[in-house]
C-alpha positions as CSV (number, residue, x, y, z in Angstrom):
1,X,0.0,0.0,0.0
2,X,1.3,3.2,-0.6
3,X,2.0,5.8,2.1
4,X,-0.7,8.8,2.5
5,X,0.7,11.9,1.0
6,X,2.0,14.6,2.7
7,X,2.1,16.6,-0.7
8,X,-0.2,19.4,0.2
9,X,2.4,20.4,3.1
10,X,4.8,21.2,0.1
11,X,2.5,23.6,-2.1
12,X,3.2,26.8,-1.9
13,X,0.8,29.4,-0.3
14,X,0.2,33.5,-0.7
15,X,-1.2,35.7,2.2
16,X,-1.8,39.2,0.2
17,X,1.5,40.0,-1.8
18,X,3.1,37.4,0.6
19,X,4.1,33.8,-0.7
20,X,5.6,31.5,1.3
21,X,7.7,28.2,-0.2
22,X,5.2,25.4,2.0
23,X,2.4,25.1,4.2
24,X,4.6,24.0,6.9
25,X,4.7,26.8,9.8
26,X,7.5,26.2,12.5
27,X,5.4,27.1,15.7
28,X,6.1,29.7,18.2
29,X,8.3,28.2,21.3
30,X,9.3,29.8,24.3
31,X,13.4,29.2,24.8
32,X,14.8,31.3,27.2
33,X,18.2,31.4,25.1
34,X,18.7,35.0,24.8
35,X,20.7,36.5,27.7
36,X,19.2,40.2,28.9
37,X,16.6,39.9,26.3
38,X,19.1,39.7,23.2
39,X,19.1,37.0,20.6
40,X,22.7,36.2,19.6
41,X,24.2,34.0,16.4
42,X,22.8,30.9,18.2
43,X,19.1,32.1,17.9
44,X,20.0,32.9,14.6
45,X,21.6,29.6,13.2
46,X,18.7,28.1,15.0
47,X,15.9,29.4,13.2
48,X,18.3,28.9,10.0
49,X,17.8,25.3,10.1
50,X,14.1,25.4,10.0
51,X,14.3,27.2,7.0
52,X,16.5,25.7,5.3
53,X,14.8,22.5,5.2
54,X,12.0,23.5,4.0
55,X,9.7,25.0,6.3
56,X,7.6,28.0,4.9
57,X,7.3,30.4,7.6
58,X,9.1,30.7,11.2
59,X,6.8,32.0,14.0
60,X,9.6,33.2,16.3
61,X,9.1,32.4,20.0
62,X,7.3,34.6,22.1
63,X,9.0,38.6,22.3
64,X,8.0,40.5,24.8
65,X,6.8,43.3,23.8
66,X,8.4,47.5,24.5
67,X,6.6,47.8,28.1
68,X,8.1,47.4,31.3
69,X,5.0,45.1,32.8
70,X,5.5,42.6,29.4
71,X,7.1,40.0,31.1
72,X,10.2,39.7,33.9
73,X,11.9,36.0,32.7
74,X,15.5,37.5,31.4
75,X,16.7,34.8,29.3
76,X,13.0,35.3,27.4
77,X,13.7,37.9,23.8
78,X,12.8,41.4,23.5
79,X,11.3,43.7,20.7
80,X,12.2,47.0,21.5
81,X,15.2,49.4,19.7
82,X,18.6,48.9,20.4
83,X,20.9,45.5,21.2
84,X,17.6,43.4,20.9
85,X,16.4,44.4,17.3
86,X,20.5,44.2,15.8
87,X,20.6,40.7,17.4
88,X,16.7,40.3,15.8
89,X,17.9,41.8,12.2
90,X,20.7,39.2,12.3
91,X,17.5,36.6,12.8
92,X,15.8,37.7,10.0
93,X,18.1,37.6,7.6
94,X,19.6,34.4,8.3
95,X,15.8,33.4,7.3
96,X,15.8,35.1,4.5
97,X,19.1,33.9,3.6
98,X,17.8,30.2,3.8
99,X,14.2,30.9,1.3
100,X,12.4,30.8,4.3
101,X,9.8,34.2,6.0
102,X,9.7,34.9,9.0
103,X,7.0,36.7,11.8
104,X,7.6,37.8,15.4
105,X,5.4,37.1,17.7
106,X,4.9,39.5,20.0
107,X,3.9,38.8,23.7
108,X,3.0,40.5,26.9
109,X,2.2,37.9,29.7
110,X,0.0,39.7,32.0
111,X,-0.6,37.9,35.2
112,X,0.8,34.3,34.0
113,X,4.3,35.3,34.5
114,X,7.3,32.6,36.0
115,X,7.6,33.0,39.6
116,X,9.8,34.5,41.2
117,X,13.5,32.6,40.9
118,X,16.8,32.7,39.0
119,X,16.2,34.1,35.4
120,X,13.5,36.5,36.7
121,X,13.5,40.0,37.7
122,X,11.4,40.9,40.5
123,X,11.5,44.4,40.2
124,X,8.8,44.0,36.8
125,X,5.4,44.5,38.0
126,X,3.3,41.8,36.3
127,X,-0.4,43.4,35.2
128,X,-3.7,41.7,34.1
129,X,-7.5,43.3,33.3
130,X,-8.5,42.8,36.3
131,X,-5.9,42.1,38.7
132,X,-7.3,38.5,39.0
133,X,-4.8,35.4,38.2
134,X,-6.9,32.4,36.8
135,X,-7.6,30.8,40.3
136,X,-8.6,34.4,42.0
137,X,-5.8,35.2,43.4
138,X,-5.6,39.0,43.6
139,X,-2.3,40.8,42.7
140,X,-2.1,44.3,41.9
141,X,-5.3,45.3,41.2
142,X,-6.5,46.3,37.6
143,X,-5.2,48.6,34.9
144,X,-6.5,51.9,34.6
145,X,-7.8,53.1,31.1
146,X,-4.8,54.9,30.4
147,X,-2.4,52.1,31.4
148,X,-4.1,49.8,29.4
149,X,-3.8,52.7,26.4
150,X,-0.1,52.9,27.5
151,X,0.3,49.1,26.5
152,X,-1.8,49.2,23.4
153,X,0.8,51.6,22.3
154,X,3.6,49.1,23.2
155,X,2.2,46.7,21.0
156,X,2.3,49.2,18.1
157,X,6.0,50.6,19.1
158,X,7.3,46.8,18.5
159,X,4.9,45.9,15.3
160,X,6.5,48.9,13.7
161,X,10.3,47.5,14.9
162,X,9.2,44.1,12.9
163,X,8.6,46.0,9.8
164,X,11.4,48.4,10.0
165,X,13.8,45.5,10.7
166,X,12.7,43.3,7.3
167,X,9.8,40.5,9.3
168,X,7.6,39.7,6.8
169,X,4.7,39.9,9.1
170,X,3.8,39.6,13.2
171,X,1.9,37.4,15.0
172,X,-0.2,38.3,18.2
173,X,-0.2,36.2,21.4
174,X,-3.8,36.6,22.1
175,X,-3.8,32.5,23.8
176,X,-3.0,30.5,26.2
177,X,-4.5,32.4,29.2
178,X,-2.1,35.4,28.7
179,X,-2.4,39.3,28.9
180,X,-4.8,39.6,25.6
181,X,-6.9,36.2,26.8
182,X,-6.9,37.4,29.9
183,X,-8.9,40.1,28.5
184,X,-11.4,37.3,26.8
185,X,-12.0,35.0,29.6
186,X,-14.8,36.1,32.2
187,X,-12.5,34.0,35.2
188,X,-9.7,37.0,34.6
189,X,-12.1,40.0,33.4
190,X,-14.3,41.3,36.2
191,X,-13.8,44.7,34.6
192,X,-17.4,47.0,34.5
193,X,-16.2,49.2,32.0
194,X,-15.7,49.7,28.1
195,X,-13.3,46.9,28.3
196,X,-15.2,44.2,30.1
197,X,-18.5,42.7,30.3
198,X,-19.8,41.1,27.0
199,X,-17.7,39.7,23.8
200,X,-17.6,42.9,22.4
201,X,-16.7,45.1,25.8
202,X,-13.9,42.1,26.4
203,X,-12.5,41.7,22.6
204,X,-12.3,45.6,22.8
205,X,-8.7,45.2,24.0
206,X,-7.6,42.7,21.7
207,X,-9.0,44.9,18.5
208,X,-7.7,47.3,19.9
209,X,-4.0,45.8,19.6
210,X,-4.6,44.6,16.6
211,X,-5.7,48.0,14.9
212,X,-2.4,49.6,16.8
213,X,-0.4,47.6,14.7
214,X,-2.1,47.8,11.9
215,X,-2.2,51.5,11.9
216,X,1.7,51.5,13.0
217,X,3.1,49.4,10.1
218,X,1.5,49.3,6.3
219,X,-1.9,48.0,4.6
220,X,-0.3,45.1,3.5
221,X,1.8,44.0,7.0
222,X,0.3,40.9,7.4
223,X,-0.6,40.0,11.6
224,X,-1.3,36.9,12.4
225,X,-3.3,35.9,16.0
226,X,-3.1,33.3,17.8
227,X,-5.9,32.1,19.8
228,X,-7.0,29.1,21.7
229,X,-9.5,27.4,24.0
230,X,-7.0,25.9,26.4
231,X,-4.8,28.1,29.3
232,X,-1.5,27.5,31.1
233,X,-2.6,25.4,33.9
234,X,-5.7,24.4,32.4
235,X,-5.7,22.2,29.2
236,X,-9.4,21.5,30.0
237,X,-10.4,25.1,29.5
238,X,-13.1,26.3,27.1
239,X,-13.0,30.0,26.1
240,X,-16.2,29.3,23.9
241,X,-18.5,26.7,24.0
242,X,-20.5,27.1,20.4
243,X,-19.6,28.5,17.2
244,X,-21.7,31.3,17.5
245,X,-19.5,32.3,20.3
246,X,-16.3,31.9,18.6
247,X,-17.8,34.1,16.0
248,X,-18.5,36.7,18.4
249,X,-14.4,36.3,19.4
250,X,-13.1,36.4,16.3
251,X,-15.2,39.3,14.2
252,X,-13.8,42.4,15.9
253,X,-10.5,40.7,16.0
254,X,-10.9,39.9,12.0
255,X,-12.6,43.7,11.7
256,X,-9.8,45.5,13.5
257,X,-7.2,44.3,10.7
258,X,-6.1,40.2,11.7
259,X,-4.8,38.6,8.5
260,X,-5.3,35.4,9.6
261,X,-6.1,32.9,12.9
262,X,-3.5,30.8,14.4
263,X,-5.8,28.4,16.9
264,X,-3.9,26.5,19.3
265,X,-5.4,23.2,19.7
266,X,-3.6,20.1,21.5
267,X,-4.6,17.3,18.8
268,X,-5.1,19.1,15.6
269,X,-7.1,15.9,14.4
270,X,-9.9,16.6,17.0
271,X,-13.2,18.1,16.2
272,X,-13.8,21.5,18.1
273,X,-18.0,21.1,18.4
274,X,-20.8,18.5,18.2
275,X,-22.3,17.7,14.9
276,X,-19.3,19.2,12.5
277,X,-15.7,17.8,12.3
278,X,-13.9,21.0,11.8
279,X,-11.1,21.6,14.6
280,X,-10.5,25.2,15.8
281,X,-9.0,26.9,12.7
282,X,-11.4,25.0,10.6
283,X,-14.0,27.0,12.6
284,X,-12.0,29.9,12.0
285,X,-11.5,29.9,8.6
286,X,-15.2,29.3,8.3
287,X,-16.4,32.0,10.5
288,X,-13.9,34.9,8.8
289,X,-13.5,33.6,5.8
290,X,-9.7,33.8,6.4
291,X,-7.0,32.0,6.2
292,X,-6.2,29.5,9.1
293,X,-3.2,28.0,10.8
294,X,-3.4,24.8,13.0
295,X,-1.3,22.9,15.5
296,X,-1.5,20.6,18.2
297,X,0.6,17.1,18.1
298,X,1.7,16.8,14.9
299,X,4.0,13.5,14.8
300,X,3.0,12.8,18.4
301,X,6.1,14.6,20.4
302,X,3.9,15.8,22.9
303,X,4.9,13.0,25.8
304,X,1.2,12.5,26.0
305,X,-0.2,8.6,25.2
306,X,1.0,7.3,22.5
307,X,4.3,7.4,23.5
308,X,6.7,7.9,20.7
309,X,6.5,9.2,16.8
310,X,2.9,9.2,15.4
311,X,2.5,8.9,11.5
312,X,-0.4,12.1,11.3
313,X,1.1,14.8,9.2
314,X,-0.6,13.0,5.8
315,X,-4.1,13.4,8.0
316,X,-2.7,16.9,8.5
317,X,-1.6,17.2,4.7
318,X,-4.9,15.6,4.1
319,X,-7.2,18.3,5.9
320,X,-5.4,21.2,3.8
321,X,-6.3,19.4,1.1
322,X,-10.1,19.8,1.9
323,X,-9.6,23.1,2.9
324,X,-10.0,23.0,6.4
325,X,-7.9,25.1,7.1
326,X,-4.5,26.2,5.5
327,X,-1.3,26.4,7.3
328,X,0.1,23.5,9.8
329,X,2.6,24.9,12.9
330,X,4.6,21.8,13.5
331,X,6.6,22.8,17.2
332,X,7.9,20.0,19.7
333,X,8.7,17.6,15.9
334,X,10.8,20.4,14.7
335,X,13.0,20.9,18.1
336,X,13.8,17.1,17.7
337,X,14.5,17.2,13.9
338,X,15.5,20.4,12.6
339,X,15.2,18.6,9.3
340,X,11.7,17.8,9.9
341,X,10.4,19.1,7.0
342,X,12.5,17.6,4.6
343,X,12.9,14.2,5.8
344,X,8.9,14.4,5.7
345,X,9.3,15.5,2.4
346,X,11.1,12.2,1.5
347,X,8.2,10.1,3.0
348,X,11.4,9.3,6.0
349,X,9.1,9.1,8.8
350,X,11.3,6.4,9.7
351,X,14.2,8.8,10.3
352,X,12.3,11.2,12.9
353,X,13.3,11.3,16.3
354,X,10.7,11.5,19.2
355,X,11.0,14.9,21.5
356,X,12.6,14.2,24.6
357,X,12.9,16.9,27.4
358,X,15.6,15.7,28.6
359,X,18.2,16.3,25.5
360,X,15.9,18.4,23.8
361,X,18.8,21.2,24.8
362,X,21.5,19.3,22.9
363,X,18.8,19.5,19.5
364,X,18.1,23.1,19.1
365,X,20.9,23.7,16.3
């Protein structure tokens, strides 16, 4: 019998003026491998790799973004001006160098940042809607209206450093029960004014960010947002529990300028609600009519049952080709084999290593 194909991975794909070499998306992955908030040759030669064997487009790990409250782990990258954005320039065009695109992702944590240990500065202030961490837990209290303006602001100073600096595009953390979901979800937004409440009063932020950036770059920039039902600390989670309310998520983010959704999901093969089989970004495509990334276990490396290398990037490859969604973010696969893309080019599943936290360190170039 011969093996499913994983050719659909391989075509190429065009966001606006934008055209990228694959569907294959190397997803976003927090490091901490860039000493005071620089990214040296290392981080460099490590998104290099990626590129050079074949995958598309390189969502860089999580940058904080240019406020002070963003995020206090010191080993985690900045996007602000100066010794950050010459280390970030190098990044860029090593990807460039190897065919490959590449967006930043920029990332304020809000109240979901490491505690307090080596690698973090406690003197950074962490900030959320409401001053409400996920389990109640009050810390201190919310954000005026013209702190939260401040920040909004931030966001557009560091889209405007991804453009100047030759990024082909950003992506917005808006997931994973961080500063902009933080926003979304009714457990961490008790807020009574414009910027709470109802979808609209607690998407306001998130449009808001997203029509910062859109205003401080060009037309054409495109931004990317990643969204997602599950938090940190809570895979069970549900953010929304219908369509209808993912709609009401996604339209004034889709209004306000997003390009396209990047849903974080922890088996892309599962259906997101009753009665239809489309996962999250399926949904999202559907409901904006734009394009869609998805993620979540591809090849397995997750440590979660089964135990080893899965053979699912043809169901993957398989779904693009029914237009489901468009895009596949392969993350934990890609730390263990650089080459991932092109050995599953080959048909070499074979050759692919499973992700181990243990060595994983000893993989990243």
């Amino acid at each position: 019998m011969e093996p499913a194909s994983t050719n659909a991975l391989f075509e190429q794909f065009s966001l606006g003026a934008l055209t990228l070499a694959s569907r294959i998306v190397m997803a976003p992955m927090t490091r901490n491998f860039s000493p005071a908030g620089v990214p040296g040759q290392d981080v460099a030669d490590y998104y290099r790799r990626r590129a050079e064997a074949g995958v598309g487009l390189i969502m860089t790990e999580g940058t904080y973004i240019a406020h002070p409250s963003a995020g206090r782990a010191t080993a985690v990258p900045r996007f602000q001006a100066g010794a950050p954005m010459d280390g970030w320039a190098r990044v860029a065009d090593a990807v460039h160098g190897a065919g490959g695109r590449i967006f930043a992702q920029l990332w304020h944590v809000g109240l979901c940042g490491r505690p307090l240990g080596p690698g973090v500065d406690g003197d950074v202030k962490l900030r959320g809607p409401s001053g409400l961490w996920a389990d109640g837990t009050q810390e201190n209290g919310p954000l005026s209206v013209a702190e939260i303006e401040d920040i909004i602001q931030a966001y557009g100073v560091s889209a405007a450093l991804a453009l100047e600096y030759g990024f082909d595009g950003i992506e917005i953390h808006a997931a994973h029960g961080y500063f902009i979901d933080q926003f979304f979800w009714p457990r961490t937004n008790r807020r009574d004014d414009k910027y709470g409440g109802d979808w609209a009063g607690r998407t306001r932020f998130g449009a808001e960010v997203i029509a910062e950036c859109r205003r401080a770059t060009a037309p054409d920039f495109p931004i990317s947002v990643r969204v997602s039902q599950w938090k940190m600390g809570d895979m069970k989670a549900k953010l929304v529990a219908s369509p209808d309310e993912f709609g009401q998520l996604l339209a004034p983010l889709s209004e306000a300028g997003a390009d396209m959704f990047h849903c974080s999901t922890l088996k892309f093969w599962e259906p997101e609600f009753e009665g239809s089989d489309l996962n999250l970004a399926g949904w999202a495509k559907t409901l904006t009519g734009k394009p869609a990334i998805s993620v979540g276990s591809v090849n397995g490396n997750t440590g979660a049952e089964p135990k080893g290398v899965v053979d699912n990037a043809a169901d993957a490859a398989a779904m693009i080709g029914r237009e489901e969604f468009d895009l596949l973010a392969v993350g934990r696969a890609l730390i263990a084999n650089p080459e991932w893309a092109e050995i599953t080019r080959r048909g070499g599943f074979d050759a692919l290593a499973p992700f181990d936290n243990e060595d994983c360190n000893a993989r990243l170039y």
